[in-house]
C-alpha positions in Angstrom: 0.0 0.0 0.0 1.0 3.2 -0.8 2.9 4.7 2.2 0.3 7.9 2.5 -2.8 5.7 2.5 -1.6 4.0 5.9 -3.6 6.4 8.0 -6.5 6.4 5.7 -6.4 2.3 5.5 -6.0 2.1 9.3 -9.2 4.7 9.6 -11.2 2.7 7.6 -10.6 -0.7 9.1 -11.0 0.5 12.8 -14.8 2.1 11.8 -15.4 -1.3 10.6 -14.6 -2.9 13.4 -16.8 0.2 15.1 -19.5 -0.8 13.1 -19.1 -4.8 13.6 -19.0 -3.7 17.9 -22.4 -1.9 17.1 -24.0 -4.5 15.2 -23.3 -7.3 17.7 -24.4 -5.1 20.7 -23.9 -6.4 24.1 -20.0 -6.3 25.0 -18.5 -8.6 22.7 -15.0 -10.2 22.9 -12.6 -9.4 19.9 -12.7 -12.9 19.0 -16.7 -12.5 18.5 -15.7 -9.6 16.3 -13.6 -11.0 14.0 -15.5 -14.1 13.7 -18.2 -11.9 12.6 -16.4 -10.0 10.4 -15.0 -13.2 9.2 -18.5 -14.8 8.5 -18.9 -11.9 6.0 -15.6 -12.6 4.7 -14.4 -8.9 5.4 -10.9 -10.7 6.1 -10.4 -11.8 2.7 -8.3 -9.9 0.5 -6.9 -10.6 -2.8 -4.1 -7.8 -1.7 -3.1 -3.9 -2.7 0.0 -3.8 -4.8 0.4 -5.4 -8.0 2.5 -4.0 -10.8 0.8 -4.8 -14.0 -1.6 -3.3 -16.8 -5.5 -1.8 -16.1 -7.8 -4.4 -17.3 -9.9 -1.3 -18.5 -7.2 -0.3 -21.0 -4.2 -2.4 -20.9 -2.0 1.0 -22.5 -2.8 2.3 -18.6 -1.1 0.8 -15.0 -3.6 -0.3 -12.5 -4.1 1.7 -9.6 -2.9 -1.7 -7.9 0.2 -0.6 -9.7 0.5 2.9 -7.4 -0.3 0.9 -4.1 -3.9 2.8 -4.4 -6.4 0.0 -4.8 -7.8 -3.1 -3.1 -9.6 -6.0 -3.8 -11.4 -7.9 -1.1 -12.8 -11.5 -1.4 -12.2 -11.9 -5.2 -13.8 -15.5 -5.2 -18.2 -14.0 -4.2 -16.8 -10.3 -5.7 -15.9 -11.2 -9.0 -15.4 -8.4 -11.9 -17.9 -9.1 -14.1 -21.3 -8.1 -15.4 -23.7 -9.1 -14.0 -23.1 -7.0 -10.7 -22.5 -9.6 -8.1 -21.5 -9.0 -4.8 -21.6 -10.4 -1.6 -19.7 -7.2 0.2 -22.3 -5.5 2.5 -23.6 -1.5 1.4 -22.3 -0.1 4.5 -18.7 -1.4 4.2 -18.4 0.4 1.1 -20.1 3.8 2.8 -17.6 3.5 5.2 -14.4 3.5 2.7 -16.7 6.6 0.4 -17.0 8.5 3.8 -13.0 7.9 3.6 -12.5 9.5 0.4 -12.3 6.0 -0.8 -14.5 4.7 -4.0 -15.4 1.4 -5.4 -16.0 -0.2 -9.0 -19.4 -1.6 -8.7 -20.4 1.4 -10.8 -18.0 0.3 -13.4 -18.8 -0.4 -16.9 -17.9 -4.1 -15.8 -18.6 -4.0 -11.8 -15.8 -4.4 -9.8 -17.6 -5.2 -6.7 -14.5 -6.4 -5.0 -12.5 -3.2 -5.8 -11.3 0.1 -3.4 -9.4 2.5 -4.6 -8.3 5.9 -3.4 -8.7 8.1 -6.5 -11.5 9.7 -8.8 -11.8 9.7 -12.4 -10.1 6.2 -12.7 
């Protein structure tokens, strides 16, 4: 990851972890955490950095090429159209609320994709 997205990243992953606290109510142990986070697969990632071409337009890096960009549970995310997606709504408000956006609004949806930049 980029070195000045550290912050940003770390942000992000504490307010879901916030958000997971909320939504189990009660006082729950960080082991009930992450195994809820884990039933919704929010630990899976298919990593940041990865020097190689856009699959939008291969003349272009990837924004995994700059360290800028994500990709979380590949396998029930996949890039593709139909949009499908298994990556809950507010997840992805948290990372926009972070100045963060996401490609399920791409001509192909990239459900699985963060990345921190516009116009991409």
């Amino acid at each position: 990851m980029h070195h000045l997205l550290i912050d940003s990243f770390h942000t992000v992953l504490n307010q879901v972890w916030a958000y997971a606290l909320n939504a189990i109510g009660g006082n729950p142990t960080d082991d009930a955490i992450r195994a809820w986070l884990q039933n919704l697969r929010l630990d899976i990632t298919a990593g940041c950095f990865n020097y190689r071409p856009s699959t939008g337009d291969p003349t272009k890096l990837s924004l995994h090429s700059y360290g800028i960009a994500l990709d979380w549970d590949p396998l029930h995310n996949p890039h593709q159209r139909p949009l499908t997606k298994t990556l809950p709504d507010w997840w992805y408000m948290i990372w926009a609320r972070n100045g963060w956006r996401d490609g399920r609004h791409f001509p192909t949806p990239d459900p699985m994709h963060v990345q921190f930049a516009t116009g991409a």
